[in-house]
N, CA, C and O of each residue as an XYZ file, in Angstrom:
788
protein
N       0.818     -1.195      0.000
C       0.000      0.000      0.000
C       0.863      1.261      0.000
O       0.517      2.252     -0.642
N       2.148      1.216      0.823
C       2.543      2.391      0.692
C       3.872      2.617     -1.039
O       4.721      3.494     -1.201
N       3.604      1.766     -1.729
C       4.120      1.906     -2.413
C       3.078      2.984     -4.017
O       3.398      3.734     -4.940
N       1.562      2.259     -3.347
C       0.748      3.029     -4.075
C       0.374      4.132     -3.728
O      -0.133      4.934     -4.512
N       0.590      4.387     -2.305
C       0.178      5.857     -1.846
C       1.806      7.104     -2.488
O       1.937      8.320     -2.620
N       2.467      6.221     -2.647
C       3.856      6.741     -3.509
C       3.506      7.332     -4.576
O       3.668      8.547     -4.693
N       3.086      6.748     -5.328
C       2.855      6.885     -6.780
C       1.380      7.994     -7.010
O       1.168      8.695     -8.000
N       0.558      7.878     -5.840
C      -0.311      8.857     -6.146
C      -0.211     10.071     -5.743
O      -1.023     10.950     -6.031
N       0.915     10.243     -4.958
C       1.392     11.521     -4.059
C       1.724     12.276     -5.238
O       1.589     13.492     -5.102
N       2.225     11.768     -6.645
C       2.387     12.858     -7.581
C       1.575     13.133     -8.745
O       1.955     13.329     -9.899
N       0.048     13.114     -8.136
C      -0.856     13.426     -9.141
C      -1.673     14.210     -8.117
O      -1.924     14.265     -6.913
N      -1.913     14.721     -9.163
C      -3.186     15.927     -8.353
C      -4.175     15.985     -9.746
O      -3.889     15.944    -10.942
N      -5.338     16.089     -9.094
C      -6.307     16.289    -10.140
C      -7.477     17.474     -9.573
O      -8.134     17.526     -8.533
N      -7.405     18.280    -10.640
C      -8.451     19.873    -10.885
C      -9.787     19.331    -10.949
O      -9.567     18.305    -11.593
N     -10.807     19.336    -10.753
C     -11.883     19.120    -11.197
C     -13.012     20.654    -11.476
O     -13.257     21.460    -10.578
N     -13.368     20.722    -12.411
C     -14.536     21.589    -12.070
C     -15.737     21.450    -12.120
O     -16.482     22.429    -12.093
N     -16.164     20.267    -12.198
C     -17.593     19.723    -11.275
C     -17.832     20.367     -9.783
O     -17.060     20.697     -8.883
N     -18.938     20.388     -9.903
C     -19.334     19.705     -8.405
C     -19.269     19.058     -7.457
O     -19.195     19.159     -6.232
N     -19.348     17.706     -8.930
C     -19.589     16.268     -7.970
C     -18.380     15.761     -7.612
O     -17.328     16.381     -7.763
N     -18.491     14.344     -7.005
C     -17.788     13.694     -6.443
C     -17.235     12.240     -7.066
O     -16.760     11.275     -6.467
N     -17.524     12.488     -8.778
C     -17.305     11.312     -9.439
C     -15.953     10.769     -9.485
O     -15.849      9.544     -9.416
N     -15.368     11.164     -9.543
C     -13.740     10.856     -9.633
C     -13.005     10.175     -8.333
O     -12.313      9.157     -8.307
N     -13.423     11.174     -7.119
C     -13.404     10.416     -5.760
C     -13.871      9.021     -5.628
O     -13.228      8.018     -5.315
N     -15.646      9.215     -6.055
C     -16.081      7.942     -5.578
C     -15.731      7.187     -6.567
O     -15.863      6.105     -5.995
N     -15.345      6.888     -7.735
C     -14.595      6.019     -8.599
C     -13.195      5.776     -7.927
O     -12.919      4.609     -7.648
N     -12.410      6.626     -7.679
C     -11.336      5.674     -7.233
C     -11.176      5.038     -5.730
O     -10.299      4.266     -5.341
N     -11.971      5.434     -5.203
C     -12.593      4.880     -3.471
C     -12.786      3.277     -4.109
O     -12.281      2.336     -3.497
N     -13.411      3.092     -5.146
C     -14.223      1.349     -5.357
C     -13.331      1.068     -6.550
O     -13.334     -0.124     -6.857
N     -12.604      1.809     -7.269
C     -11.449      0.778     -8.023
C     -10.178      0.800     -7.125
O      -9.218      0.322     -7.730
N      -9.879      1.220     -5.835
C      -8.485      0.985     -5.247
C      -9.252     -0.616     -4.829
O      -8.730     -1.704     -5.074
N     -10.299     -0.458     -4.301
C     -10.842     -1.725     -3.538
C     -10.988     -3.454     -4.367
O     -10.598     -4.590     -4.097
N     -11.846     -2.744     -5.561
C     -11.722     -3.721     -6.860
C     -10.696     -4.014     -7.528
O     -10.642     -4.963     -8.310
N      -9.763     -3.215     -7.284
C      -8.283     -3.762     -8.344
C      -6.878     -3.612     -7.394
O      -5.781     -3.501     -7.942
N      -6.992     -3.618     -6.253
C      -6.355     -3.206     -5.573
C      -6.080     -4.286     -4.116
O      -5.148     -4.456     -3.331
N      -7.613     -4.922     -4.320
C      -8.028     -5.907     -3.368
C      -7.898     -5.160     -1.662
O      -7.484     -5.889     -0.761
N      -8.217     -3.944     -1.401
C      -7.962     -3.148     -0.601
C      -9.018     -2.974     -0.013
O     -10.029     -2.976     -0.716
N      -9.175     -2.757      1.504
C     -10.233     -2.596      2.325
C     -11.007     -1.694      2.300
O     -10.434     -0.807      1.667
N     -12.279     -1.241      2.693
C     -12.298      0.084      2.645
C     -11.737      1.314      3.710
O     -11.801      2.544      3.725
N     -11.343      0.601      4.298
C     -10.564      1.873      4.976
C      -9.156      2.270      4.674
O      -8.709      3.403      4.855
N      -8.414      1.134      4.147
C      -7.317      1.349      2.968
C      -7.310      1.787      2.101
O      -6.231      2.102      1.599
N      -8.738      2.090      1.336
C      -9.058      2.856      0.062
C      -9.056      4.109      0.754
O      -8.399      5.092      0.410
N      -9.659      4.050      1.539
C      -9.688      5.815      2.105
C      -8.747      6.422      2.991
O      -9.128      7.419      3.604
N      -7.421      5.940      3.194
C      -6.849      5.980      4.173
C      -5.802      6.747      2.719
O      -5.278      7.861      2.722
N      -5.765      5.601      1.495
C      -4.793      5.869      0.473
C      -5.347      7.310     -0.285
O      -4.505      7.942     -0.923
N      -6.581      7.772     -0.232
C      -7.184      8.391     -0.730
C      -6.815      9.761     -0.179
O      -6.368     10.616     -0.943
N      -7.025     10.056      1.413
C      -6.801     11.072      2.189
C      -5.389     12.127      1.653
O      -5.220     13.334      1.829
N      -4.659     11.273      1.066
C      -3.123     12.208      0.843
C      -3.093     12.718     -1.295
O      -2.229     13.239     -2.000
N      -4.495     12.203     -1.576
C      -4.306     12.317     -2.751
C      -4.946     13.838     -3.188
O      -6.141     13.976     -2.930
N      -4.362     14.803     -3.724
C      -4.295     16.300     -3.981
C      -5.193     16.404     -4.962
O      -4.750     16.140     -6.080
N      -6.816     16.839     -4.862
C      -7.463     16.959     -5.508
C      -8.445     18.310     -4.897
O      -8.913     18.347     -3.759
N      -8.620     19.392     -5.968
C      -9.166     20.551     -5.979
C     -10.223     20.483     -6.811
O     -10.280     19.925     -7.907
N     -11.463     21.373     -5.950
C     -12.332     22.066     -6.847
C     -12.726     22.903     -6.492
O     -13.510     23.067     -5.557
N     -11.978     24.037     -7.575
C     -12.033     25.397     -7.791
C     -13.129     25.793     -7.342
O     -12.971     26.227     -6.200
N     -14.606     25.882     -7.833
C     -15.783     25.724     -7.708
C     -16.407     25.401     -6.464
O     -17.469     25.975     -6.222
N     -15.845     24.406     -5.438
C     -16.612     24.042     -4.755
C     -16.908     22.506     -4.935
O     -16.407     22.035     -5.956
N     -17.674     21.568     -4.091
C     -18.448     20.436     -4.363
C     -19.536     20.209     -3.686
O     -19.863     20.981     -2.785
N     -20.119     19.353     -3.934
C     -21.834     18.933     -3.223
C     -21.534     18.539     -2.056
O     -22.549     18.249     -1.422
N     -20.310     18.357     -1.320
C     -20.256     17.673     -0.173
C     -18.703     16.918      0.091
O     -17.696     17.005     -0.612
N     -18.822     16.486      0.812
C     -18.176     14.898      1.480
C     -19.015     14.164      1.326
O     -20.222     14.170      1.569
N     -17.651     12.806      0.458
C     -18.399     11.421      1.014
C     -17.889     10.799      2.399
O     -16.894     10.976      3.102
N     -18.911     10.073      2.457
C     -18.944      9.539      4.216
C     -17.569      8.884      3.998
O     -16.903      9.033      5.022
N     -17.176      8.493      3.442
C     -15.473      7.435      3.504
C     -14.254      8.716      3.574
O     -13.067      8.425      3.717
N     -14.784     10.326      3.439
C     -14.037     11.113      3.334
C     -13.867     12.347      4.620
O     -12.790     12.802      5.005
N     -14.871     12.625      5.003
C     -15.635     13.356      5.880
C     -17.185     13.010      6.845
O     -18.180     13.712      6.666
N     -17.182     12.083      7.646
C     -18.347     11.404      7.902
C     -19.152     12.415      8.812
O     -20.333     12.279      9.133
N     -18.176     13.623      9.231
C     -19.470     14.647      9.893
C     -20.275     15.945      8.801
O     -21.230     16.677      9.064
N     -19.567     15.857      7.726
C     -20.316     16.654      6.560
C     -20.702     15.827      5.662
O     -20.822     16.518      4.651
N     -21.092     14.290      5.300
C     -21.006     13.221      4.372
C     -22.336     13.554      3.947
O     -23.256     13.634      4.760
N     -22.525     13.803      2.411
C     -23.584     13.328      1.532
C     -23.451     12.339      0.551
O     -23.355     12.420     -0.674
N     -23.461     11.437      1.285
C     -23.541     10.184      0.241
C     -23.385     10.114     -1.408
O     -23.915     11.079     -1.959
N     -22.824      9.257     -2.212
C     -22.903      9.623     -3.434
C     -24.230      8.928     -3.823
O     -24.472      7.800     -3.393
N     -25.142      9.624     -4.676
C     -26.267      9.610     -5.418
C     -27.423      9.901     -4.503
O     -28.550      9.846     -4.996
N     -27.280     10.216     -3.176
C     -28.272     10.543     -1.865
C     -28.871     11.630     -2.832
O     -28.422     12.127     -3.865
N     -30.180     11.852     -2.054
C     -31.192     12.776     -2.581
C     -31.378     13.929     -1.111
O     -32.215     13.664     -0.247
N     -30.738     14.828     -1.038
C     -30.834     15.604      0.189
C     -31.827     15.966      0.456
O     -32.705     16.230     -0.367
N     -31.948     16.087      1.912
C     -33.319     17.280      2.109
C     -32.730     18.346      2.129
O     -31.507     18.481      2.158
N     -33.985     19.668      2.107
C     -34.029     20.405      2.090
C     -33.311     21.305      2.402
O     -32.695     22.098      1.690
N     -33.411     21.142      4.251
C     -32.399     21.678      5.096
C     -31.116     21.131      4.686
O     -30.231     21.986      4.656
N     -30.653     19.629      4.272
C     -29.038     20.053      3.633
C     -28.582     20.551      2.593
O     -27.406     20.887      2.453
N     -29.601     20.670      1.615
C     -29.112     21.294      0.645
C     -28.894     23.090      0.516
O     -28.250     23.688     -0.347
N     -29.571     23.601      1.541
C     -28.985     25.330      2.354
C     -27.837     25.099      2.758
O     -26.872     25.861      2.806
N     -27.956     23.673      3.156
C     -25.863     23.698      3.849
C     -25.268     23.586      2.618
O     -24.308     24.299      2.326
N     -25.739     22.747      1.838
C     -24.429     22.288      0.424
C     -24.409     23.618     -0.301
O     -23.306     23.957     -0.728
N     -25.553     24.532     -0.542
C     -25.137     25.899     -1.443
C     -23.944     26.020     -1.173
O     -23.071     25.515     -1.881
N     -23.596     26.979      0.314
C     -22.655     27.560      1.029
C     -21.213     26.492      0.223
O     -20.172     27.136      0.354
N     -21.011     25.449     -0.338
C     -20.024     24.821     -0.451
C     -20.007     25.698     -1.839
O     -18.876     26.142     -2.035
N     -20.732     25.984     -2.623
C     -20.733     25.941     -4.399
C     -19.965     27.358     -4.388
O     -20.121     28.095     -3.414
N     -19.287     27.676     -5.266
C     -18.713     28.949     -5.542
C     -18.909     29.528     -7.133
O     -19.062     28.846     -8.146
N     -18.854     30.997     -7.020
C     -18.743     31.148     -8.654
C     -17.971     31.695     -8.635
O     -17.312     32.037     -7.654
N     -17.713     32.120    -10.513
C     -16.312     31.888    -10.714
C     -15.271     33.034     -9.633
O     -14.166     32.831     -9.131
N     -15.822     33.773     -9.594
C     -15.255     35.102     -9.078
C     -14.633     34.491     -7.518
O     -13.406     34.568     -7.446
N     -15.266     33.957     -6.393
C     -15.006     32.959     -5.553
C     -13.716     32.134     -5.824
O     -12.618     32.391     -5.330
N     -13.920     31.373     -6.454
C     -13.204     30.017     -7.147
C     -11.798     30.719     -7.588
O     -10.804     30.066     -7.272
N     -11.559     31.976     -8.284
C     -10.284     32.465     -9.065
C      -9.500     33.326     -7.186
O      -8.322     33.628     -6.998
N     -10.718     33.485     -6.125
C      -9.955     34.140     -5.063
C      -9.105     33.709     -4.703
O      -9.327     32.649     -4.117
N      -7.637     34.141     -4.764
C      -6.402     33.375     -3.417
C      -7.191     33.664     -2.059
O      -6.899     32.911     -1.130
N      -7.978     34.470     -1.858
C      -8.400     34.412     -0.435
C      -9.569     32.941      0.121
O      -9.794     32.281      1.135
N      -9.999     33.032     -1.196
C     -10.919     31.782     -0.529
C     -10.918     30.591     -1.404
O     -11.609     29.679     -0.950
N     -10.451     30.390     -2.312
C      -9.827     29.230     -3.126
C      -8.457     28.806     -2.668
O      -7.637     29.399     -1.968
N      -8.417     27.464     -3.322
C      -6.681     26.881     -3.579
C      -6.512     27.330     -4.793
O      -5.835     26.529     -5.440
N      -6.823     28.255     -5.398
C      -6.406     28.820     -6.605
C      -4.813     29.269     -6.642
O      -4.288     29.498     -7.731
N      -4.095     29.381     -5.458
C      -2.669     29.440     -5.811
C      -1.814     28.042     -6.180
O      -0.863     27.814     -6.928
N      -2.801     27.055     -5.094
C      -2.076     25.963     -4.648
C      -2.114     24.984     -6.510
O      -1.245     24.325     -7.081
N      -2.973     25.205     -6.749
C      -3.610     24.801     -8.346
C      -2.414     25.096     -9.383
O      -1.655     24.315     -9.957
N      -2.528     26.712     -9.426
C      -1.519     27.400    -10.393
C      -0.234     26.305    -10.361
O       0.069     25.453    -11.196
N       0.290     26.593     -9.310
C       2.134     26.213     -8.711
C       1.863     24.707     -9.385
O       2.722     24.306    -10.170
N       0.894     23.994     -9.159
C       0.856     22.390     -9.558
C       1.235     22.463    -10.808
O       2.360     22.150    -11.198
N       0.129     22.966    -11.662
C      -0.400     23.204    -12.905
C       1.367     23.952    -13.661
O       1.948     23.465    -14.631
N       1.705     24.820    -13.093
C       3.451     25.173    -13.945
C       4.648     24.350    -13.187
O       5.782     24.527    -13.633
N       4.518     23.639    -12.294
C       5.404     22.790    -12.072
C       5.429     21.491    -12.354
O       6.453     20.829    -12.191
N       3.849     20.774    -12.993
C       4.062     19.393    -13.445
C       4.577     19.521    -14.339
O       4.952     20.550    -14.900
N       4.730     17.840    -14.771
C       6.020     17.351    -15.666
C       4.789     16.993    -17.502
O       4.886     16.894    -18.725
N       3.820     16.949    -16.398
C       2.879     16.249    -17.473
C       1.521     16.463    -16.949
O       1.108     16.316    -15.798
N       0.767     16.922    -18.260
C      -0.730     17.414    -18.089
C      -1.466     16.577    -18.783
O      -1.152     16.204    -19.913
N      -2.919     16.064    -17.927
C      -3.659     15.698    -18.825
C      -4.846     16.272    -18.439
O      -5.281     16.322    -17.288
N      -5.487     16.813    -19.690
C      -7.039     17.227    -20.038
C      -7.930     16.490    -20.545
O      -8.101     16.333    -21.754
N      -8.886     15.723    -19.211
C     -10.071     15.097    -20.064
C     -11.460     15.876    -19.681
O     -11.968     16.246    -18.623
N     -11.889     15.954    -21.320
C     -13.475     16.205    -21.533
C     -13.423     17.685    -21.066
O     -14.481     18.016    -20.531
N     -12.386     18.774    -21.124
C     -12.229     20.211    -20.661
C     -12.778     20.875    -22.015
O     -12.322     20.587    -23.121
N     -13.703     21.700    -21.821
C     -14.041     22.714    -22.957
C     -12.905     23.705    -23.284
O     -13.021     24.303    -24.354
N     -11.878     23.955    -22.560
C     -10.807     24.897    -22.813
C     -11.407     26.470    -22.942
O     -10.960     27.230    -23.802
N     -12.414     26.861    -22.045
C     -12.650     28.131    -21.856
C     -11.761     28.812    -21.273
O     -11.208     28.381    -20.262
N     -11.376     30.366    -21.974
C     -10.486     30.976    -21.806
C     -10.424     30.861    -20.015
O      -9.452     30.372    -19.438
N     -11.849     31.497    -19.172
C     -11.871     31.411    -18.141
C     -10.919     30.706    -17.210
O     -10.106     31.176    -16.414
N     -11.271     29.266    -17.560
C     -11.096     28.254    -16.650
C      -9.552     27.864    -17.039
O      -8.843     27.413    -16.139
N      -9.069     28.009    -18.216
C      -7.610     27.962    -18.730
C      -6.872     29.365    -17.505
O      -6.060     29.322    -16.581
N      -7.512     30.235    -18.008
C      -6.942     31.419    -16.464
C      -6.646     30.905    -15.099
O      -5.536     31.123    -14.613
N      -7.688     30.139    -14.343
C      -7.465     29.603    -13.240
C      -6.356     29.094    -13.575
O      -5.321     29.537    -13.079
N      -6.335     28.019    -14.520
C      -5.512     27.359    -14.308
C      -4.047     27.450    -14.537
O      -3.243     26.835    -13.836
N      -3.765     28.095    -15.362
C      -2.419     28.448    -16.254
C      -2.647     29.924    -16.678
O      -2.899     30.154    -17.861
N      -2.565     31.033    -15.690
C      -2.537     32.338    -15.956
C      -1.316     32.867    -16.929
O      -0.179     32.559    -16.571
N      -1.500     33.805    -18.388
C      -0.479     33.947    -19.184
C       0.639     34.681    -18.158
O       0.452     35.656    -17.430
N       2.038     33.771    -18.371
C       3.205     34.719    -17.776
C       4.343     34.461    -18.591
O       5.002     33.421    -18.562
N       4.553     35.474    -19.338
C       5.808     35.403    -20.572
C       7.210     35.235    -19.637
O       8.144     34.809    -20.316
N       7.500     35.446    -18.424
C       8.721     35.024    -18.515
C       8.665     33.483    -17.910
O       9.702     32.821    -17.937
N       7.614     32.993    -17.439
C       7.573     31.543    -17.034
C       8.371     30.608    -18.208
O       8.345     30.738    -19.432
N       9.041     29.682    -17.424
C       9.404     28.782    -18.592
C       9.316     27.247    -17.974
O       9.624     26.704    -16.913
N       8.704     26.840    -19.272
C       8.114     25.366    -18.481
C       9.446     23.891    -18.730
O      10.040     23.660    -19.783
N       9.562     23.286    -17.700
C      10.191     22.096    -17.611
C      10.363     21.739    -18.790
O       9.361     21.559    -19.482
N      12.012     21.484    -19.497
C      12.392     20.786    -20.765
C      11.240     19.745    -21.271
O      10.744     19.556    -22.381
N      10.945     18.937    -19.540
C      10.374     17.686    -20.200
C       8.692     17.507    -20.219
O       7.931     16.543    -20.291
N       8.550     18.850    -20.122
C       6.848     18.660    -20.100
C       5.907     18.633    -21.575
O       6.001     19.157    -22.685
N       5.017     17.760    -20.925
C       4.178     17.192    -22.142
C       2.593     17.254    -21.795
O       2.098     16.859    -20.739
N       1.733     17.960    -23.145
C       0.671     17.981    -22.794
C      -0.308     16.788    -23.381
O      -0.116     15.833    -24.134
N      -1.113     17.154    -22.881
C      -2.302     15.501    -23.093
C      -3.555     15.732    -23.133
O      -3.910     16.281    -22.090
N      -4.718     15.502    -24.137
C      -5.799     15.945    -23.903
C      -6.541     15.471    -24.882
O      -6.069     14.929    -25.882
N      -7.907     15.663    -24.634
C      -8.809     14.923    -25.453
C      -9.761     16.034    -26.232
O      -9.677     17.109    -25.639
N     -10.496     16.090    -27.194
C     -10.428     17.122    -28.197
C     -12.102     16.939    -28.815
O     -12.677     17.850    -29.412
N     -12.746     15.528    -28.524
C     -14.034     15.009    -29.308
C     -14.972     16.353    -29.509
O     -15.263     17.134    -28.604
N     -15.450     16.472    -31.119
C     -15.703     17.575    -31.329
C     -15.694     18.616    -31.497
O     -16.617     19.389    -31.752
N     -13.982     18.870    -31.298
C     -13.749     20.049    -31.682
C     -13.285     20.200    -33.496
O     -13.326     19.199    -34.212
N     -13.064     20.922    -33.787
C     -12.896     21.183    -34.353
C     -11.170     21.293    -35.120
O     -10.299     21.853    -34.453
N     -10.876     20.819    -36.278
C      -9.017     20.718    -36.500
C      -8.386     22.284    -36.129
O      -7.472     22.518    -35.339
N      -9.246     23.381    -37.036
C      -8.451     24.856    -36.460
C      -8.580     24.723    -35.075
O      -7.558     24.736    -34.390
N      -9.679     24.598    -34.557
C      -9.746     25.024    -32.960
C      -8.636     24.153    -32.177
O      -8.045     24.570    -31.181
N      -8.451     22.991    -32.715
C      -7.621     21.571    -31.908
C      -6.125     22.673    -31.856
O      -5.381     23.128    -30.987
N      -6.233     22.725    -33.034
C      -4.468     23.422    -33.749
C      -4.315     24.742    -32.837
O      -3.139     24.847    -32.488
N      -5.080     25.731    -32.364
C      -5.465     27.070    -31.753
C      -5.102     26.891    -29.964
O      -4.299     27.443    -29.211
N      -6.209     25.766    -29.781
C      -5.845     24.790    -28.039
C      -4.440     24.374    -28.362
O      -3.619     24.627    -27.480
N      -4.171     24.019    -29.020
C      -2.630     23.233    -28.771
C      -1.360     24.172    -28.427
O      -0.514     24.050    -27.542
N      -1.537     25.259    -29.543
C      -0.583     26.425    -29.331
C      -0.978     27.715    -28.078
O      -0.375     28.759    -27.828
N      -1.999     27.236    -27.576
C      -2.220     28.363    -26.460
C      -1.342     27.189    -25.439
O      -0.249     27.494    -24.961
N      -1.844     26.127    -25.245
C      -1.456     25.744    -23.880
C       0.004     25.564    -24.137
O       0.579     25.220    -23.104
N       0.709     25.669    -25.056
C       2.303     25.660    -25.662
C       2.129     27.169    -24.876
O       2.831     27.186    -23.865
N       1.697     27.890    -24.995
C       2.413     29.717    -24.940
C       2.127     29.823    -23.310
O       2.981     30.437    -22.671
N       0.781     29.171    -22.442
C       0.608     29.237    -21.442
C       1.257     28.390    -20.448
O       1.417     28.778    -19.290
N       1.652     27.193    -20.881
C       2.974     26.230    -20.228
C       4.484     26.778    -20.330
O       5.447     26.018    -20.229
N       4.598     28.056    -20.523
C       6.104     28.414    -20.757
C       6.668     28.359    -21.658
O       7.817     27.954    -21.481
N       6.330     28.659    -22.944
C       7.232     29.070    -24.172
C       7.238     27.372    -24.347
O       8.340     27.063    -24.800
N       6.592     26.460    -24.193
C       6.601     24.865    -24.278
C       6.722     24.614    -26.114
O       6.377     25.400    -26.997
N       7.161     23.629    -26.212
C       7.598     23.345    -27.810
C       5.893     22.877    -27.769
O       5.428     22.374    -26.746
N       5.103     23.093    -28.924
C       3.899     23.073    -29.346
C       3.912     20.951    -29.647
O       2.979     20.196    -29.374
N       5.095     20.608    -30.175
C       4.663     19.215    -30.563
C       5.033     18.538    -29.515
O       5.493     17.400    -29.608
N       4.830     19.331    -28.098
C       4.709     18.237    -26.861
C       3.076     18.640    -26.341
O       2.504     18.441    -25.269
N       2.763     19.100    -27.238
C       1.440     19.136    -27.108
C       0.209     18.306    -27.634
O       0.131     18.735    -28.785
N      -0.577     17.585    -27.526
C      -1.539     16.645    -27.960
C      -2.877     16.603    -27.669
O      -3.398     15.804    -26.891
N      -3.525     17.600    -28.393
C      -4.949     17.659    -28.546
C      -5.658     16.650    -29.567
O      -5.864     17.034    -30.718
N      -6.076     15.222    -29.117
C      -6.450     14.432    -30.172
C      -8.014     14.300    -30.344
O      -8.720     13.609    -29.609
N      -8.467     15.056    -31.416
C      -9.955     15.400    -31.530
C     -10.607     13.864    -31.615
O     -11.771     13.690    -31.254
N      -9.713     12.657    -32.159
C     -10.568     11.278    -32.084
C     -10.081     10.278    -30.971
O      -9.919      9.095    -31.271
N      -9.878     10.662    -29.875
C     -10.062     10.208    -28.690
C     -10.590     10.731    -27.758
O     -10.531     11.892    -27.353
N     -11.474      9.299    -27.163
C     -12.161      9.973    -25.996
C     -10.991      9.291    -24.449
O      -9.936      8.672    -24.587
N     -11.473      9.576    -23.494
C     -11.214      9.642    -22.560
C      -9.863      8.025    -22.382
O      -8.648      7.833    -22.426
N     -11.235      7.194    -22.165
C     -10.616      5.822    -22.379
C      -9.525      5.815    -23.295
O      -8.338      5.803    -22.968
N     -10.016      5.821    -24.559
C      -8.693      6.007    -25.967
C      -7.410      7.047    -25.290
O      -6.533      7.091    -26.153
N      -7.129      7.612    -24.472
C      -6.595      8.364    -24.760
C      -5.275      8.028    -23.517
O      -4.060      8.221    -23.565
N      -6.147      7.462    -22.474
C      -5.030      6.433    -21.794
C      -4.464      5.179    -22.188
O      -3.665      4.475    -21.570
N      -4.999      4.999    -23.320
C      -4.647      3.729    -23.919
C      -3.869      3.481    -25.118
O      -3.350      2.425    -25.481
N      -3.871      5.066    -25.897
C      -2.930      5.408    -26.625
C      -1.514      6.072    -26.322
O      -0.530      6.096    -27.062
N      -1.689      6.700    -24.815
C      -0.484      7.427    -24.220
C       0.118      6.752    -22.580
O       0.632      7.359    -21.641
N      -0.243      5.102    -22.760
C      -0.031      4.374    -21.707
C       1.217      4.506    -21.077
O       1.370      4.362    -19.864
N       2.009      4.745    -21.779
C       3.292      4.562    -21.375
C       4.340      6.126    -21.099
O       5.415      6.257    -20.514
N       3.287      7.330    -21.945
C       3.507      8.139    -21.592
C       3.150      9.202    -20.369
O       3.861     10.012    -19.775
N       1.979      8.913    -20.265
C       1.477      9.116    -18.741
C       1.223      8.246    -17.480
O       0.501      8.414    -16.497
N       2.321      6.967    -17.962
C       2.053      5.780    -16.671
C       2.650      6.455    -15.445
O       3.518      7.286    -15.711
N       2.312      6.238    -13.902
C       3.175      6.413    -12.815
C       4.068      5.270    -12.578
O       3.696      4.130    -12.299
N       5.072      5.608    -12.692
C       6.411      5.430    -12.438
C       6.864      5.397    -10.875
O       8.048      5.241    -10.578
């Protein structure tokens, strides 16, 4: 176990949902593929660096059991006046005073390797994340990653060279906006390039 709590100590994942899908997915695949208890799932879980800018609907009970809203629970009333108070807009969410919006940035120009799934690439939310700074210069070895379904080839070609200019003057063909992969495809085509090590 502590060899996997190793390996996840250097991922952090942004979300800008709400929800709690990503959590409660890897809470029941550490357990299912991992053969891990549940309190080993959540024990491995606790040190893993995950933000939302935004806010979320809650805690799950395996995470926070005195604020826990269950995943797929139907709240009452009275908790859902408590869960507002969690939601933020954007103006909130971009505050260093009341966001991890710094803690995000520093991740976001110091990883080695980015991946974007299912992100619309609004200028906005590209701001949070990777604010333009011309003298930043990004890691020799950084590489971007991302999934593209539906966009469009100019627009793919347009995303590719912004997040090149917003990663630090980054060489553009370590960049990979692939408009015909989805999510799945896209760990399965760059297995070896985004494996933890």
């Amino acid at each position: 176990m502590s060899g996997l709590k190793k390996r996840l100590s250097s991922i952090s994942f942004v979300i800008f949902n709400y929800d709690r899908c990503v959590e409660h997915y890897l809470y029941h695949a550490l357990q299912t593929y991992y053969l891990l208890s549940a309190n080993e799932a959540a024990s491995v879980l606790k040190d893993l660096e995950v933000y939302h800018p935004y806010g979320t609907v809650g805690a799950l009970p395996w995470d926070s059991p005195t604020e826990a809203v269950d995943f797929g629970e139907t709240p009452s009333a009275t908790l859902l006046l408590h869960l507002a108070d969690r939601i933020k807009t954007f103006t909130q969410g971009t505050d260093p005073a009341s966001s991890n919006v710094i803690a995000i940035q520093e991740r976001v120009r110091t990883s080695v390797t980015l991946v974007f799934l299912g992100f619309s690439f609004l200028d906005m939310n590209l701001d949070l994340l990777m604010p333009r700074q011309p003298s930043c210069q990004a890691p020799a070895e950084k590489k971007v990653f991302a999934t593209g379904v539906e966009i469009s080839e100019s627009d793919a070609e347009v995303i590719s060279f912004d997040l090149a200019a917003r990663c630090g003057k980054l060489d553009p063909r370590n960049v990979a906006v692939r408009r015909n992969l989805t999510c799945g495809q896209l760990f399965h085509e760059y297995s070896r390039s985004i494996s933890l090590r």
